[in-house]
C-alpha positions, 0 to 999 in steps of 0.5 A: 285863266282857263276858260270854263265852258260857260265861258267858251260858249259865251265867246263863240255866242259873241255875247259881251261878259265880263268874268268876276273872281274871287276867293272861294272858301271851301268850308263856305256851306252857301257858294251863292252867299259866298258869291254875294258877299265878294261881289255886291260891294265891289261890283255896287250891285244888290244882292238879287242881282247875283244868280243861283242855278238849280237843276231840278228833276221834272215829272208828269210831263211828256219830257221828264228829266233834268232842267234848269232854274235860275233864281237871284241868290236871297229867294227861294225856288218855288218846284211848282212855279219851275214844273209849271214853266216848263210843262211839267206837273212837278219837280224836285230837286235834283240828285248831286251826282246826277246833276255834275253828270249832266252839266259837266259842272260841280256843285257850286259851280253849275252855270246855265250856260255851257253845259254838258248836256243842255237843259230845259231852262227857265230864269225867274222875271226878276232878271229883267229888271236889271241891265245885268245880272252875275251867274256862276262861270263854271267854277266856284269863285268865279261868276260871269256878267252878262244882259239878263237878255243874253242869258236867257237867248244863249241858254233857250230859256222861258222867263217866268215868276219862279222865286219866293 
């Protein structure tokens, strides 16, 4: 298997990941149900546990533009929760075309790690409460494990209360 960057810079990080693959069906409408669906079962883990990663434009802020929010799967990004974190006054979510042109990923594949242009990150606190938590790989079907604490060192993020 090629590896994705996200895969790349895990390696060069020296961080300890294990890379999970499944069958991506491409009529799936949710890639990150589509991930927790083939993987809670077979890794015994819940669902919080599988990662989504959003990019969201920010504005108001003396660093407007694109960055990353990286919530569990079954809740919801709150913009005004992630603007916060990252000291903005608000965010919305990012135009696809702007977000694979930035992170080099396709929708339903974007990782927090490895991009193209590295973003501003935060990573909802939930994270912390589990010894690890699966994010996407780089590509769709494929997800990476990693510590909650790896991810947020290799990708520079904050940790804030930013799911609902």
């Amino acid at each position: 298997m090629a590896a994705t960057p996200a895969i790349a810079a895990l390696e060069r990080a020296k961080i300890v990941h294990t890379v999970h693959r499944y069958d991506h069906d491409p009529r799936s409408e949710s890639y990150g149900t589509e991930a927790v669906d083939h993987l809670a079962v077979e890794l015994g883990i819940v669902a919080e546990q599988v990662f989504k990663t959003l990019v969201v434009e920010l504005s108001g802020s003396r660093r407007p533009g694109l960055a990353v929010a990286v919530v569990p799967v079954p809740r919801k990004l709150s913009l005004k929760a992630a603007a916060a974190a990252l000291g903005a006054s608000k965010a919305k979510m990012a135009e696809a075309k702007a977000v694979t042109r930035s992170t080099g990923y396709v929708l339903g594949g974007v990782s927090p790690v490895g991009q193209r242009t590295p973003l501003p990150t935060v990573v909802d606190s939930s994270a912390l409460g589990f010894d690890r938590v699966l994010c996407s790989a780089g590509k769709r079907g494929l997800e990476i494990a990693l510590a909650p604490a790896d991810l947020i060192a290799v990708t520079d993020a904050v940790v804030a209360d930013i799911a609902v």
